[in-house]
C-alpha positions as CSV (number, residue, x, y, z in Angstrom):
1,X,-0.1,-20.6,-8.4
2,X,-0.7,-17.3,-6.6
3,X,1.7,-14.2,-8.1
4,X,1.1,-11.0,-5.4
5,X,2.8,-8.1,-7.0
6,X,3.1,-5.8,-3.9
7,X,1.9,-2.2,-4.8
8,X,3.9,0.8,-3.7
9,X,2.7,2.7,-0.4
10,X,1.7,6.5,-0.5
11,X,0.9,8.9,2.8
12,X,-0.1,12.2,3.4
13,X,1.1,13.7,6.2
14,X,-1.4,15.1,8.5
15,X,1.0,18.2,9.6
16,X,2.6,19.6,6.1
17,X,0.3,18.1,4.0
18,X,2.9,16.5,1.5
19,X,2.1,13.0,0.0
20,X,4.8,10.8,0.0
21,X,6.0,7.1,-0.2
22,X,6.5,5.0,3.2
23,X,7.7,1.7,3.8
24,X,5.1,-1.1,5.4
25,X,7.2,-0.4,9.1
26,X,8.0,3.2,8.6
27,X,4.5,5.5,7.9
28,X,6.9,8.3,8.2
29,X,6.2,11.6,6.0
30,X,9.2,11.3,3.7
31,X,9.0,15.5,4.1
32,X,8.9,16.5,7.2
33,X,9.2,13.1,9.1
34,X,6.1,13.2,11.6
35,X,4.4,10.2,12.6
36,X,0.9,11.4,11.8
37,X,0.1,10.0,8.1
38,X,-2.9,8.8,6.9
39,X,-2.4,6.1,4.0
40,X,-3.1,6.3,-0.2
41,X,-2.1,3.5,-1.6
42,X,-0.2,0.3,-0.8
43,X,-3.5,-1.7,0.9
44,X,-5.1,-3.3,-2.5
45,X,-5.4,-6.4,-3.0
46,X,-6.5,-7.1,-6.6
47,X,-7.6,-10.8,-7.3
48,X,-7.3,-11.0,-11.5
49,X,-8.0,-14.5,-12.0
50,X,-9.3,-17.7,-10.0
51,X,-8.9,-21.5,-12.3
52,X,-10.6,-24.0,-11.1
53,X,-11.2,-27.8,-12.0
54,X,-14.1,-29.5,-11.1
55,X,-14.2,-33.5,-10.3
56,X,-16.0,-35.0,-13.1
């Protein structure tokens, strides 16, 4: 089984300096709009656990 809990995604905006949330299609500032973001959070990938059975 393989749970992937999706993390929210931050920006800063590279014109007004605000950090704000974006969504995966829209790295939009959420203050002032512009385009030009540069991305936090919302990339991890955490792997917590790995099972595995061997062949005896």
């Amino acid at each position: 089984e393989l749970v992937i809990q999706q993390m929210p995604i931050q920006v800063r905006c590279k014109t007004c300096r605000a950090e704000t949330a974006a969504t995966a299609n829209r790295l939009l500032c959420g203050e002032c709009g512009d385009w030009q973001t540069e991305l936090l959070s919302g990339d991890e990938l955490l792997l917590e656990r790995v099972e595995m059975q061997t062949e005896q």
